[in-house]
Steps between C-alpha positions, in 0.01 A plus 500: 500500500626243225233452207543123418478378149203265481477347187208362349496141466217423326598727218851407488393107510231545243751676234724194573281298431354669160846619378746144590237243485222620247713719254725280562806804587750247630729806457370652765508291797801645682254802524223255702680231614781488824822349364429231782133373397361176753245226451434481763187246438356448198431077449601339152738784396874354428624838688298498842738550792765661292642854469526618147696798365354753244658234197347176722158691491481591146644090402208422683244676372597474117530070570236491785258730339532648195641213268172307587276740528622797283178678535444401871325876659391529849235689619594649844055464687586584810781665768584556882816724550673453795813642627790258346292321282156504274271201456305470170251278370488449110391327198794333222386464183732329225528269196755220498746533205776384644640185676449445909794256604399247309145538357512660170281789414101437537410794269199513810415845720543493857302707751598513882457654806769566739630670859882661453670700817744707373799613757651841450887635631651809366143597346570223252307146518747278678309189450133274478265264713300370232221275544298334111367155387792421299285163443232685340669648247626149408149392470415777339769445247374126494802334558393380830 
């Protein structure tokens, strides 16, 4: 009988998430992300619906994320593995330094909740379903 390699998801998706996005280890992406990364929902962001390479993903991160938010850290409160793909609830916490399209920096903290489905191929995450209140953070940031 074949043993299978089952890899753990939620461990693999939490390091992601502490190493690339908190630590901010954009150097180590191609070890997380598929070369092929989908949006495939996620309102508001300039990149739903598209299919970025490992360069597209870290261009959108550094002028998505990081540029306006360089201290932006999630806090990963809940997960469901399933078998291609791992749901996870969590909290963003951030301080706006840096310009959003065309409101300059507030200088104001944001806290917000959100839903993100990540899709995994190869054992690498292939792509997101993300579901925040892009709107709050605006109002949070009081430009709306």
């Amino acid at each position: 009988m074949k043993k299978q390699n089952k890899m753990n998801k939620e461990s693999f998706l939490r390091e992601f998430m502490d190493e690339v996005w908190n630590k901010k280890k954009l150097e180590k992406i191609e070890q997380y992300v598929h070369n092929e990364y989908t949006i495939h929902l996620d309102p508001g962001d300039p990149w739903e619906g598209k299919t970025l390479s490992h360069s597209e993903f870290k261009n959108r991160m550094e002028l998505g994320s990081f540029e306006p938010f360089p201290d932006m850290n999630f806090e990963i409160t809940f997960a469901i593995e399933e078998e291609s793909c791992m749901a996870v609830t969590w909290i963003l916490t951030g301080t706006n330094l840096g310009q959003i399209g065309e409101y300059p920096p507030t200088k104001k903290a944001i806290n917000i909740k959100g839903i993100t489905i990540y899709h995994f191929k190869d054992n690498l995450i292939n792509g997101h379903t993300q579901i925040f209140d892009r709107k709050t953070v605006m109002k949070q940031l009081g430009v709306i």
